[in-house]
BAZABA-65133 format. One record per atom (N, C-alpha, C): residue in three letters; x, y, z. Coordinates in steps of 0.05 Angstrom, whole numbers, plus 5000, padded with zeros to 4 digits. Example, Ala and Ser with C-alpha at 12.3 -4.5 7.8 and 13.67 -1.06 7.14 Angstrom:
// residues 2
ALA526448865156
ALA524649105156
ALA526449345156
SER525749555142
SER527349795143
SER525850015157
// end
This chain:
// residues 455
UNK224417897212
UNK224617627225
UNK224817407204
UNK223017477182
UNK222917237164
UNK226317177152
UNK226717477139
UNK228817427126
UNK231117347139
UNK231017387166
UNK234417327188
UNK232917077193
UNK231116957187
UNK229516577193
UNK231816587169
UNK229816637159
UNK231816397130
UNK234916447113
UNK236716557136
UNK239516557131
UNK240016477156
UNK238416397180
UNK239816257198
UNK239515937183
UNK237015947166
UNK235515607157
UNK238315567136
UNK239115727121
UNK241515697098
UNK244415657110
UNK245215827139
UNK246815677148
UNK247615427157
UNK244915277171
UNK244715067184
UNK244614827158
UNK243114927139
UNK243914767115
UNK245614637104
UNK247514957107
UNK250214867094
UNK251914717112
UNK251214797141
UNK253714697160
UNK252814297149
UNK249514177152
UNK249313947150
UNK250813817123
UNK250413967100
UNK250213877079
UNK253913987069
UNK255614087082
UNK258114097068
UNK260413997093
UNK258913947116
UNK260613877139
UNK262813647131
UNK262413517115
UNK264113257107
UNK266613307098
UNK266313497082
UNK268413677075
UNK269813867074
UNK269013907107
UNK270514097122
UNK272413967152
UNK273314187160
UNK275414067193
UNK273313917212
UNK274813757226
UNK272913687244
UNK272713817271
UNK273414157259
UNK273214287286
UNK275914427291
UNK276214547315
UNK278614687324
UNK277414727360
UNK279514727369
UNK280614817392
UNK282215077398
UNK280215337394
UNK281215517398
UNK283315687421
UNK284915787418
UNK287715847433
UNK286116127458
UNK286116077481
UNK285016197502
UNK285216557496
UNK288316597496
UNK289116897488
UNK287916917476
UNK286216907450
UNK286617017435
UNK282616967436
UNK280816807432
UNK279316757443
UNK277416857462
UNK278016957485
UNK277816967508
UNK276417307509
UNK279217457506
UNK278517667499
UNK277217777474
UNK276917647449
UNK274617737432
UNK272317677439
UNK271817497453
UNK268517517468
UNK268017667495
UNK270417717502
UNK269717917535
UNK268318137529
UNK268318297548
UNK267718607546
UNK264418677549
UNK263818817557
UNK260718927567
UNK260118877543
UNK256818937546
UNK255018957519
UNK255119267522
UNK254219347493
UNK254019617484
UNK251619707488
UNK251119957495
UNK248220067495
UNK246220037470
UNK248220087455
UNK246920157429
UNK246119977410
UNK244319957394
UNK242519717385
UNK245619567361
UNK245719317358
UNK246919237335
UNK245519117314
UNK247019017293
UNK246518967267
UNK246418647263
UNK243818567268
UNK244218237272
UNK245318117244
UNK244918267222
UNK247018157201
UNK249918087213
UNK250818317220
UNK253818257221
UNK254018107244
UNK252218177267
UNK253417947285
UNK252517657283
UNK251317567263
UNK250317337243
UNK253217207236
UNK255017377212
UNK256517397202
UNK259217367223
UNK259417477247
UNK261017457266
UNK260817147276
UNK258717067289
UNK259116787292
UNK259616587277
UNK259716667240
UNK260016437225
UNK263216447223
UNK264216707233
UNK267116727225
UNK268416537247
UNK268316687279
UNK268716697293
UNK268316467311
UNK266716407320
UNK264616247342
UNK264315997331
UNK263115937305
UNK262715627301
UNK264715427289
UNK266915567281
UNK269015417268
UNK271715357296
UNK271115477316
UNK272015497339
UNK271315267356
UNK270015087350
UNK268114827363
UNK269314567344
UNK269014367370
UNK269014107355
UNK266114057347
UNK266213887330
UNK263513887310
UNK263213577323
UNK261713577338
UNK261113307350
UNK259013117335
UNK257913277311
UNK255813167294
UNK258113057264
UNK260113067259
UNK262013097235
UNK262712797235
UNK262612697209
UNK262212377216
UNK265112267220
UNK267912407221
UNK270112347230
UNK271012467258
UNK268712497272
UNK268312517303
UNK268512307314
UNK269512127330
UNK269811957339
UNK271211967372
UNK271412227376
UNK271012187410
UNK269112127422
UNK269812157452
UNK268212197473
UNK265812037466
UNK263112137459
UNK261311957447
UNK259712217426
UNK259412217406
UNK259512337377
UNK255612417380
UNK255312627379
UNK252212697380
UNK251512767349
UNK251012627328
UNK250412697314
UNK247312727307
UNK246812887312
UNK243813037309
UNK242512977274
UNK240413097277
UNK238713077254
UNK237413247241
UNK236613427225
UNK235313557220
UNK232413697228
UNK230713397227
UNK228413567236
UNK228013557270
UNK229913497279
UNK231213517310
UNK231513797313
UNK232913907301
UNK233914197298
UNK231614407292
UNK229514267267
UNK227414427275
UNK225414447299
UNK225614177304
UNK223814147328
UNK224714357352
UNK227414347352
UNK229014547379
UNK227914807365
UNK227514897335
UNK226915187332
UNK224315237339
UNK223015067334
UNK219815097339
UNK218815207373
UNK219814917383
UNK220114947424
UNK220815217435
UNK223015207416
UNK224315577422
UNK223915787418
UNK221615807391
UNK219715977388
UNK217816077397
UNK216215907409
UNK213915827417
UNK214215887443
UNK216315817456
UNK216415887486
UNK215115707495
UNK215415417495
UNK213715287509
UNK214215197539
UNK212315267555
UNK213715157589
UNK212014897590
UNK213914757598
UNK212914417603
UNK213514317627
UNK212814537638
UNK213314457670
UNK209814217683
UNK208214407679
UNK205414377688
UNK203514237670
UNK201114087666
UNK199314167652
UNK197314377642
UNK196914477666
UNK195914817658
UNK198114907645
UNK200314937649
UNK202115137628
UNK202215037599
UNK202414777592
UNK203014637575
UNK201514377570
UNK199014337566
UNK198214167573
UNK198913907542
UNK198714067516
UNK199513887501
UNK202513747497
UNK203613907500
UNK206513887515
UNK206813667532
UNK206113657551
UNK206313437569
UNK204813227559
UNK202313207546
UNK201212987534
UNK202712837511
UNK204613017496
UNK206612877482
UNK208912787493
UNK210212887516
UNK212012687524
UNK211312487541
UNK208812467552
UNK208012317564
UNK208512057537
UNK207312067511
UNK206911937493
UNK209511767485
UNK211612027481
UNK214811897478
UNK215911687498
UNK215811807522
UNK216311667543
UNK214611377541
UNK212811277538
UNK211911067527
UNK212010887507
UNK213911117489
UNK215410967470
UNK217310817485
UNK218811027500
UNK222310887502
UNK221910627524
UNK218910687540
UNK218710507569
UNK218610257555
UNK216610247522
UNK216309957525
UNK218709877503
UNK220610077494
UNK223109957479
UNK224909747505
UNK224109887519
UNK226509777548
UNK224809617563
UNK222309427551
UNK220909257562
UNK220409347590
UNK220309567596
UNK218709607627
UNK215209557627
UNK214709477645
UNK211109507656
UNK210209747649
UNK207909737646
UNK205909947640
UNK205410127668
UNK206710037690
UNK207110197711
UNK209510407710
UNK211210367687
UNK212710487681
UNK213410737668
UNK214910897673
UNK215011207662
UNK217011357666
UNK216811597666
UNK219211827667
UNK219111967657
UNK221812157649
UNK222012437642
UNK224712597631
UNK223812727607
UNK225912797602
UNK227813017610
UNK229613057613
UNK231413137626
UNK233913337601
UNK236313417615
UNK237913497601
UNK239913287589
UNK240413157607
UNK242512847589
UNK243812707620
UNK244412447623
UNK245712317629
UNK246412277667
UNK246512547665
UNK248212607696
UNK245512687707
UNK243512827700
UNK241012947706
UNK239612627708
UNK240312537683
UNK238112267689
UNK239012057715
UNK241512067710
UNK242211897743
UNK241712047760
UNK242512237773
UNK241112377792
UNK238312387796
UNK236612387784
UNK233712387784
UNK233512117801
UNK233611897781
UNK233311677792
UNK235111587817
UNK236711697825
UNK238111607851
UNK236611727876
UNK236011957863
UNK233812137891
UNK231411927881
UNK230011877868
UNK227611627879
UNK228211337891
UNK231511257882
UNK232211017898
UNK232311177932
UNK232711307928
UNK233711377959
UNK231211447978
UNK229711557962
UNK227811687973
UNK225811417981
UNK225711227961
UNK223810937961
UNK224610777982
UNK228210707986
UNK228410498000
UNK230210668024
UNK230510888025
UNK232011048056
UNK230011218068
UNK228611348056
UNK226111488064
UNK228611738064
UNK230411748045
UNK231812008040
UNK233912098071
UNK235111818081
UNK236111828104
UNK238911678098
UNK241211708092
UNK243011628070
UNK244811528103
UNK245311598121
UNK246911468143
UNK247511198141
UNK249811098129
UNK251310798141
UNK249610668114
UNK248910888087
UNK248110678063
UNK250510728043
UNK251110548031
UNK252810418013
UNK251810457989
UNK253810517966
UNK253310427935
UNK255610287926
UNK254610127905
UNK257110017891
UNK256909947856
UNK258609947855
UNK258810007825
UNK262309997811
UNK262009897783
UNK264509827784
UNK266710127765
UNK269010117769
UNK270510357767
UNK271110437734
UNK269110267716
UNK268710357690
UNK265410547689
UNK264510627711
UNK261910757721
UNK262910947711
UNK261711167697
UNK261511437684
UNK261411637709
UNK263411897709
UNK264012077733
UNK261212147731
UNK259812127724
UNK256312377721
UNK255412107751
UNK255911897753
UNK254011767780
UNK255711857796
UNK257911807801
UNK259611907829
UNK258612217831
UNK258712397818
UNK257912617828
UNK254212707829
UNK253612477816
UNK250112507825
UNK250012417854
UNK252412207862
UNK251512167898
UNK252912327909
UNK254412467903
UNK256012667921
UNK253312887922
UNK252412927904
UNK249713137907
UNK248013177918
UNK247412847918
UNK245012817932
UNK245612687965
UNK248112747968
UNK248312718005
UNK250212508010
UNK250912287987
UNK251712017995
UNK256612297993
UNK257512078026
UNK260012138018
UNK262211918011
UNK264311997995
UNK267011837988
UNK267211558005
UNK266211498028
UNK266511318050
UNK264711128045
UNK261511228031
UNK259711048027
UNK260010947996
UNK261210977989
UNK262010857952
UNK264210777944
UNK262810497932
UNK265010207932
UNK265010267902
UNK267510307886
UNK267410307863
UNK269810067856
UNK269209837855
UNK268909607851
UNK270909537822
UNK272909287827
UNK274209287803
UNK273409027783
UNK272509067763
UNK271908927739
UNK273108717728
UNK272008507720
UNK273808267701
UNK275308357678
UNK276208247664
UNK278908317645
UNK276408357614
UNK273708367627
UNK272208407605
UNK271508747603
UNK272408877635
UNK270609087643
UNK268409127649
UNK267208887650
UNK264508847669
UNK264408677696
UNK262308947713
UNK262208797739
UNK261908577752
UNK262708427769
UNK263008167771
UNK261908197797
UNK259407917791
UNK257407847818
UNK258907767845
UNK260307617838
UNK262307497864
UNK264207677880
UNK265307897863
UNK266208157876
UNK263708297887
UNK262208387878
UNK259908567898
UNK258308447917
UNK258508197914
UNK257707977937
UNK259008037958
UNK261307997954
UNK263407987981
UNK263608327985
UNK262708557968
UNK263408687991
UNK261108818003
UNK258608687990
UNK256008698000
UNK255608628038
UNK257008308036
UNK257608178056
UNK258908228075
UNK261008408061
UNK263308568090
UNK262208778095
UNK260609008085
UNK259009238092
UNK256709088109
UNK254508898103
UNK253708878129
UNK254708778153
UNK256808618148
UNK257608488185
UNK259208788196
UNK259608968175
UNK260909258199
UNK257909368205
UNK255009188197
UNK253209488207
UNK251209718189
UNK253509748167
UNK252309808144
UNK249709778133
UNK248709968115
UNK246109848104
UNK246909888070
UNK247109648050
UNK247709698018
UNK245409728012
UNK245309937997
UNK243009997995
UNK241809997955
UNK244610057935
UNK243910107912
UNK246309937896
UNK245909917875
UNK247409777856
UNK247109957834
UNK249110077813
UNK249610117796
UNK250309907767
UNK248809887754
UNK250309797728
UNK250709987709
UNK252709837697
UNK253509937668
UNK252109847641
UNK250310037634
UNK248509887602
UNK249710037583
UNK252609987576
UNK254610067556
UNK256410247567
UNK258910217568
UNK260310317586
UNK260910607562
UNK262510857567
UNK263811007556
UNK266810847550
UNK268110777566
UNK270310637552
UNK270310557538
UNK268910287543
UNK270310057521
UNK266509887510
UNK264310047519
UNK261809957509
UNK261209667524
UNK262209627543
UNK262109387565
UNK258909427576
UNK257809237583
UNK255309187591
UNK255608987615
UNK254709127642
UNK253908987671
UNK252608687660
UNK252408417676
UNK251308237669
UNK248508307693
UNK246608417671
UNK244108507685
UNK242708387693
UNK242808157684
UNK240007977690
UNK241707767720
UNK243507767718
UNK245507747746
UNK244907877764
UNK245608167766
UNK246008317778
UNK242108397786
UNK240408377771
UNK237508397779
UNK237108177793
UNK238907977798
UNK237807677817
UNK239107687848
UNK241407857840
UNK242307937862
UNK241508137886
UNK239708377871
UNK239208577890
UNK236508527895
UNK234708217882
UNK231908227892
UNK232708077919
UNK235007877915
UNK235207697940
UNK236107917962
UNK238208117962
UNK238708347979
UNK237508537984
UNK233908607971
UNK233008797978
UNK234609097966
UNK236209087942
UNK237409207939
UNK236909387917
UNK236309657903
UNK236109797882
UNK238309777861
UNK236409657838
UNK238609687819
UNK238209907788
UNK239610117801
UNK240010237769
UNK241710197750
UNK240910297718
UNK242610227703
UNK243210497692
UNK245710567686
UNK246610827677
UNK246810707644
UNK244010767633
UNK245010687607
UNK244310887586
UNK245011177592
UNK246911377577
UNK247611297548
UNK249111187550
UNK250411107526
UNK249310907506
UNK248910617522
UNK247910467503
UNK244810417504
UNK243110467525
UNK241110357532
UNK238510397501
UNK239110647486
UNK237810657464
UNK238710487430
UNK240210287444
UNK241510167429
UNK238609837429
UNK237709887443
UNK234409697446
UNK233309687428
UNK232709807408
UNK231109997385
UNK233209627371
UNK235009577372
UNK236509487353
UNK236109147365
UNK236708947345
UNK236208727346
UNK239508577365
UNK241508707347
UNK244008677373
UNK244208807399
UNK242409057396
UNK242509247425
UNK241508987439
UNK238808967438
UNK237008767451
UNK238408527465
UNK240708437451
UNK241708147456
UNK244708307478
UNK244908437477
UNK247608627494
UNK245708607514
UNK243308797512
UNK242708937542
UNK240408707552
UNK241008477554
UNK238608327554
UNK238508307587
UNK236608377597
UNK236408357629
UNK235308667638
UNK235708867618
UNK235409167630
UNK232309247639
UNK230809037625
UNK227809097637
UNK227708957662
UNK229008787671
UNK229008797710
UNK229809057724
UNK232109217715
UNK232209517730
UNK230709707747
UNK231009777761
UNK228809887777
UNK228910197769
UNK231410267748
UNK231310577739
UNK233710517720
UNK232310667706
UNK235210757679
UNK235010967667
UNK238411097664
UNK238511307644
UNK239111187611
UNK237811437600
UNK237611437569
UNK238811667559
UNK240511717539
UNK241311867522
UNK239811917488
UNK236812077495
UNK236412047460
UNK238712167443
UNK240112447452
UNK242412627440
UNK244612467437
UNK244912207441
UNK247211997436
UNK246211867413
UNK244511567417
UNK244111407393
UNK241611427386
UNK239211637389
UNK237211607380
UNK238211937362
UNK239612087363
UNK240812217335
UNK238912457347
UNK239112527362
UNK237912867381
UNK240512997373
UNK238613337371
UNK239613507388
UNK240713507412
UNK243013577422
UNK243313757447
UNK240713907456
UNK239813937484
UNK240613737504
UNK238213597503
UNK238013367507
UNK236613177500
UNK236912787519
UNK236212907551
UNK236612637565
UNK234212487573
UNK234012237579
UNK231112157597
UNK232311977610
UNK230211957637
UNK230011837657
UNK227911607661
UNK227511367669
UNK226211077663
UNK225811017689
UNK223010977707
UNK223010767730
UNK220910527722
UNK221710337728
UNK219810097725
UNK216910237743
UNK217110317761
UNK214810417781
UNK214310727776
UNK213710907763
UNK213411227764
UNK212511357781
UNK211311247795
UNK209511277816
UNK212711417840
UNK214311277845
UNK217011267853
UNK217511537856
UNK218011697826
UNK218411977809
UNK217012137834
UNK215112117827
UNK213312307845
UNK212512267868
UNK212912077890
UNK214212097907
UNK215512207920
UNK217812187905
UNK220412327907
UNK221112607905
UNK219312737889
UNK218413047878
UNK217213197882
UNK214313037886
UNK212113297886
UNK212113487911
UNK212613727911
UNK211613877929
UNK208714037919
UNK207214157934
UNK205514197927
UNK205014527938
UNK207114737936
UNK206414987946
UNK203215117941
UNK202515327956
UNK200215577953
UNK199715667928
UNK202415767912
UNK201915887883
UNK201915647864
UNK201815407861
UNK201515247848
UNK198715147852
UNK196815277865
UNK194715067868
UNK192415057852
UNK192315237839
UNK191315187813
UNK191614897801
UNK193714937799
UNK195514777776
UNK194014417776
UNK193614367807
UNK194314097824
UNK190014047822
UNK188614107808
UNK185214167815
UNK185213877800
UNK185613867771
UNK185113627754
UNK186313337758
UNK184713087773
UNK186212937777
UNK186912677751
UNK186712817732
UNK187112677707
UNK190012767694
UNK190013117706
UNK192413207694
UNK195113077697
UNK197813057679
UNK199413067694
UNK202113237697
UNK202713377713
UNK204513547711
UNK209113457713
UNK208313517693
UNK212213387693
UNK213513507720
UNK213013787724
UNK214313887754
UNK214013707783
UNK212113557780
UNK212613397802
UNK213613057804
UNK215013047774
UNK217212727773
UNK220212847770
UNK220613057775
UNK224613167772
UNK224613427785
UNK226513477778
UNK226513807795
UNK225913997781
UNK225914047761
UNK225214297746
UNK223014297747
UNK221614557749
UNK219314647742
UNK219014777719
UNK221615037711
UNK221115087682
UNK223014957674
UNK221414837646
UNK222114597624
UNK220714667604
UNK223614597581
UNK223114577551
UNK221914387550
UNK221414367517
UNK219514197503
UNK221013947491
UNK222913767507
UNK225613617490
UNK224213437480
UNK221813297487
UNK220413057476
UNK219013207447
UNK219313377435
UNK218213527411
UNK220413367397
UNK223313397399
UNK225013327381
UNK225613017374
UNK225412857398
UNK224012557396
UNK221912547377
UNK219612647381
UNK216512597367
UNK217612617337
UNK218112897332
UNK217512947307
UNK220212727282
UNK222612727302
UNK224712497280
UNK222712267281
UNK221812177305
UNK221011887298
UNK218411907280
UNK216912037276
UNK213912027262
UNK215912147235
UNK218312277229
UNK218412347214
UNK220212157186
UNK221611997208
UNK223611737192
UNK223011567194
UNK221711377220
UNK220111197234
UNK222011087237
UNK221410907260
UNK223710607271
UNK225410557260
UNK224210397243
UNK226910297215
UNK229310467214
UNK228710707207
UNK231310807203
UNK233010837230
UNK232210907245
UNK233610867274
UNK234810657277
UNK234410397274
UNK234110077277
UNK237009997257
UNK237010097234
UNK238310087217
UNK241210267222
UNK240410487236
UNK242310697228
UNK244410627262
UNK243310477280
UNK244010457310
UNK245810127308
UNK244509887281
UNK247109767278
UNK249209827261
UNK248410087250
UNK250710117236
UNK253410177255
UNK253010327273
UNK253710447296
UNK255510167303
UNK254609927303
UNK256509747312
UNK257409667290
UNK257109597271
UNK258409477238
UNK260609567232
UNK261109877243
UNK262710127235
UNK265010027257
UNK264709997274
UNK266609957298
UNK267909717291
UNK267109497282
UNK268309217275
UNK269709337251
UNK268709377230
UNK270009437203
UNK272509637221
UNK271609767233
UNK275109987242
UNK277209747255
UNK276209537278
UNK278009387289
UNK279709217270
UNK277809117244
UNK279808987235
UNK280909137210
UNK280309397204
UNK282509527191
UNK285609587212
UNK284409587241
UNK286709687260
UNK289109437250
UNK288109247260
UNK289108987268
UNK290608927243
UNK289108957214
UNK290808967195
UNK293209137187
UNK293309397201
UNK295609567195
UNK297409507219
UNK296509307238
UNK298709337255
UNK298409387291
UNK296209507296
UNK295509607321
UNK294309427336
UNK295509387366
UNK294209207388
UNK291209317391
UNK290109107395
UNK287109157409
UNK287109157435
UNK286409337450
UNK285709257486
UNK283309217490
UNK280609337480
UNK278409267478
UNK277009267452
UNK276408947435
UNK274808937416
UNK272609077416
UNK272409177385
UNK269009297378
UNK267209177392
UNK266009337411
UNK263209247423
UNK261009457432
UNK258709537424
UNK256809717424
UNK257909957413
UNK260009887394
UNK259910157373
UNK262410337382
UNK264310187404
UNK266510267414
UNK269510087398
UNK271510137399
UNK274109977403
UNK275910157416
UNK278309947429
UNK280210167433
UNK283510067427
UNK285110107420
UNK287009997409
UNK289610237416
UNK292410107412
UNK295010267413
UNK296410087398
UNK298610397385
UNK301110227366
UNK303210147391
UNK304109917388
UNK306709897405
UNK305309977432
UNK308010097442
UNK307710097474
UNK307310487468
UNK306710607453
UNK307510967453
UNK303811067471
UNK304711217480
UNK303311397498
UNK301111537474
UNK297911527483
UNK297211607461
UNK296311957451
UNK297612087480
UNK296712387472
UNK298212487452
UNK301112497451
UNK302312607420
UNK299412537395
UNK298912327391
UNK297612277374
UNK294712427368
UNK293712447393
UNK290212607396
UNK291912837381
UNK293312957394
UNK293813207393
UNK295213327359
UNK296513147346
UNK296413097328
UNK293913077304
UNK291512867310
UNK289612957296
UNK288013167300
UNK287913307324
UNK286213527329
UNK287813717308
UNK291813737312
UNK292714027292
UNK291513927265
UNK291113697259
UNK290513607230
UNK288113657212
UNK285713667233
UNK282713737238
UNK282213527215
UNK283413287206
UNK281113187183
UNK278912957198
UNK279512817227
UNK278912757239
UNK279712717270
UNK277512627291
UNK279012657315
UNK277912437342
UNK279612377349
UNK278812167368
UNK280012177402
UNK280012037411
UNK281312087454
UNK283011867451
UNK283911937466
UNK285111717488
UNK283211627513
UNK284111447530
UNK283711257557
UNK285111137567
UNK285311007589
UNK286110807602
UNK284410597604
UNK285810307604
UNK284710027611
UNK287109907622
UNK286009797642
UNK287409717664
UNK290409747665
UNK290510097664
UNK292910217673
UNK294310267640
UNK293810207624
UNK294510147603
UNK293510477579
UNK296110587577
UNK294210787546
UNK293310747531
UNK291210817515
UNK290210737492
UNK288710947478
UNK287910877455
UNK286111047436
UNK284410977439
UNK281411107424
UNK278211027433
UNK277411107413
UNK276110907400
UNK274811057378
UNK271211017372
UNK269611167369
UNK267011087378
UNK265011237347
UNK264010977351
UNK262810997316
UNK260011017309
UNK258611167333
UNK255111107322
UNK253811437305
UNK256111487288
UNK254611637263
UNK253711507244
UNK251111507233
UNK250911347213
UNK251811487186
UNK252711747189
UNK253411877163
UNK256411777159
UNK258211747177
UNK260811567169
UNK260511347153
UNK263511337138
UNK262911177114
UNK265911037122
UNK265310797116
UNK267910557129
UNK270610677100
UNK270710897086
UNK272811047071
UNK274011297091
UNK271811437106
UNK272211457133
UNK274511427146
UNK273011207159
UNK275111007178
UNK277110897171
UNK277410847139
UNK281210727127
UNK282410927123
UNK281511207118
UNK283311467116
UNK283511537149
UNK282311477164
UNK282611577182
UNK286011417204
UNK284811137196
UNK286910997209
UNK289411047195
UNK288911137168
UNK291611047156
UNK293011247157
UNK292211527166
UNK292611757171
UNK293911767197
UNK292311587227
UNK294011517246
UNK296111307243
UNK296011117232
UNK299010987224
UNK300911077223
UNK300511277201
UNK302611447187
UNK302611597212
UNK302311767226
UNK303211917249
UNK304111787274
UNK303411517273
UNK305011277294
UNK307411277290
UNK308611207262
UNK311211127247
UNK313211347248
UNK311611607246
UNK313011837253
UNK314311917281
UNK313011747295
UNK312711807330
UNK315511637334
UNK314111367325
UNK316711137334
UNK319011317318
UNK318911397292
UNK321511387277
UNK323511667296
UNK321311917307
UNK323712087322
UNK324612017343
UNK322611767370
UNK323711697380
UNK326611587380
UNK326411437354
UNK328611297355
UNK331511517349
UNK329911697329
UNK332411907327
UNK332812047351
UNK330812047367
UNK332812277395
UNK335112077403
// end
């Protein structure tokens, strides 16, 4: 055991410590793929050397490296080290963090974390939650306590609205939880990409004279697009006068609080009546790594607790508290271990530091864009830009840096419009990075325009 520990500890080493100067991944070809991992398991015992050796060939170079600091899709998880141990430890140990009888220190530490993040996001001391797997788990959580708080879990003739830069993880947390296509206003945005009060007014206003009951409001606390932020402290004045729930899906940016510009972006998020959090985004987690935020906790469990026969043990201590009854899981890892131990182990500061870099990086890319030539559709904002050469379609191009592997980024749409997306909260990227990177897409722009013109 020891010795297969410490050639898994030498791989993970090397993957952190030479990743820079390697691909940023591959997209392996299905044929070929597909069938080298099919096929039954064998009776017969194997050789965890070689199948050690098999995944370093095979399996991990086969992945985009979402931690590789010329990652710049989607939104870039670049993890941390003693994150990684913390996941080996949890996973060792077998820890169930469902209960307090099962786990009782366990739960006393995320209880702890969670206290961290409640009072980063200025909530009340009535405030709490739970961690989760990431994002879509955390909205869903919190939409079953909006529902459960203000419908009594009776969704008939209730409404959501929210605007159509909303992340697919909430539309299908209300498809889940009972709400259909008919009750959800996905609402169109100012030329900023944030929701506008005077639009959800009016169709606040036309849902009740049909009868209707609006029941929830969605914001955006950093969009995936373009890093757009709901005007919250708006939108919290609006749904106290409507009686209305307001969450914030803030996934993406909401741990951007920790930061002195986060703070001034998301200013209004401590009125929310629930928010999602991404530590595995900008607080630099492992996979999987989500939490969930209600101003009221009390809400959580509500919403959750059942209290079966074989659990009754569990339920004797009224001091205890058991995580199984604020979400749905009962068996649960230990994800608030990997929180604890980065933060006691780098402290604030470096988070604070490393989360505006996250935006510094995104400005320094816009105006290298702008200097070589490329329209902006959406300026650097929460650590996003998104930009196109000319009028050219931007998949040739993804597809192009992916065969290239030295770096890799998406495409999007804004208002109907193609574009590139580039998203910058590694703090291991280095703005040499980002001018090889652009100047690498230039040069594959110029190529694009120049065969056009030859066909």
């Amino acid at each position: 055991m020891r010795r297969l520990g410490y050639r898994v500890v030498d791989i993970l080493v090397e993957h952190f410590s030479q990743m820079k100067n390697r691909s940023v991944g591959a997209k392996a070809d299905p044929a070929r793929m597909r069938p080298l991992l099919a096929g039954p398991p064998q009776d017969a015992p194997g050789d965890p050397d070689a199948l050690l050796s098999f995944l370093e060939r095979e399996v991990f170079p086969n992945l985009l490296h979402v931690d590789h600091p010329r990652f710049f899709a989607f939104v870039p998880g670049p993890n941390n080290f003693m994150s990684t141990i913390a996941d080996a430890l949890s996973a060792g140990f077998n820890v169930f963090n469902g209960t307090w009888m099962g786990g009782s220190s366990a739960a006393a530490l995320e209880l702890g974390v969670i206290d961290w993040l409640r009072t980063v996001c200025g909530f009340p001391e009535t405030g709490g939650g739970l961690f989760v797997s990431g994002g879509s788990v955390a909205n869903m959580t919190a939409l079953v306590a909006a529902r459960h708080a203000l419908l009594n879990d009776d969704t008939t003739g209730a409404t959501v609205y929210f605007s159509d830069q909303t992340h697919s993880s909430v539309e299908r947390a209300l498809r889940v939880i009972g709400f259909h296509a008919n009750q959800l206003r996905k609402l169109e945005p100012n030329v900023h990409f944030e929701l506008q009060v005077d639009t959800l007014r009016a169709a606040v206003a036309a849902d009740r004279a049909k009868g209707l009951r609006p029941f929830c409001v969605i914001a955006n606390a950093g969009t995936t697009n373009t890093g757009a932020v709901d005007p919250l402290n708006d939108l919290a004045d609006f749904c106290a006068e409507q009686g209305m729930w307001l969450h914030a899906d803030g996934a993406y940016g909401a741990a951007s609080m920790l930061s002195h510009r986060g703070r001034l972006q998301l200013a209004g998020i401590e009125r929310v009546h629930s928010l999602s959090l991404d530590p595995h985004k900008w607080l630099f987690q492992s996979f999987e790594c989500g939490c969930v935020l209600l101003r009221d906790a009390a809400l959580l469990k509500a919403a959750f607790q059942i209290m079966p026969e074989y659990l009754q043990d569990v339920h004797r201590g009224h001091a205890e508290v058991h995580p199984c009854d604020y979400g749905v899981q009962l068996t649960r890892s230990f994800r608030a271990l990997k929180v604890w131990l980065s933060v006691r182990t780098f402290g604030l500061d470096a988070f604070r530091t490393a989360i505006t870099r996250g935006f510094e990086l995104a400005e320094f890319a816009e105006a290298e864009l702008r200097r070589k030539g490329w329209e902006i559709l959406s300026p650097a904002r929460m650590g996003i830009v998104c930009f196109r050469y000319q009028t050219q379609e931007p998949g040739p191009l993804v597809d192009a840096m992916l065969h290239e592997g030295f770096a890799f980024l998406t495409s999007t749409k804004l208002h109907g419009i193609g574009c590139l997306r580039l998203c910058t909260i590694n703090p291991r990227t280095t703005e040499a990075d980002l001018t090889e990177t652009i100047d690498r897409l230039t040069r594959l722009a110029l190529d694009h325009v120049g065969a056009e013109r030859a066909g």
